[in-house]
N, C-alpha and C positions, 0 to 999 in steps of 0.2 A: 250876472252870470249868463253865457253865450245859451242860446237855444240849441235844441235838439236837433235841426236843422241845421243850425252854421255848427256845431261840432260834427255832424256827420259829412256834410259837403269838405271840408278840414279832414281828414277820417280818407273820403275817398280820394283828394286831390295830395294827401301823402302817400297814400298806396301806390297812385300812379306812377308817382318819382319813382318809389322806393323798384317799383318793375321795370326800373331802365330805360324808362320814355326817352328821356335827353341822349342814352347812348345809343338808341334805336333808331330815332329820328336821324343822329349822326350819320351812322352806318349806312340808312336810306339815304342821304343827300351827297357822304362822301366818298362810301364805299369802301370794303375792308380789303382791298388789294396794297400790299406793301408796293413801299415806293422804292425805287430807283436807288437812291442814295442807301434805305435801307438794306437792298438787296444785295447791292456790290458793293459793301461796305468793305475799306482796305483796311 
């Protein structure tokens, strides 16, 4: 049975996900300005 410890370390590092870390960090590195193609979309 996992300890109390690695279920909570598990515990916090799905919270993290579940707050958008991965679309966060995106957002910081790529930025939320539409692009080009999508703006002048014909």
């Amino acid at each position: 049975m996992a300890s109390a410890t690695k279920k909570t370390k598990l515990i916090r590092r799905n919270k993290k996900t579940k707050s958008g870390k991965v679309r966060k960090a995106k957002e910081q590195n790529q930025g939320t300005t539409v692009t080009r193609e999508v703006l002048f979309a014909d």
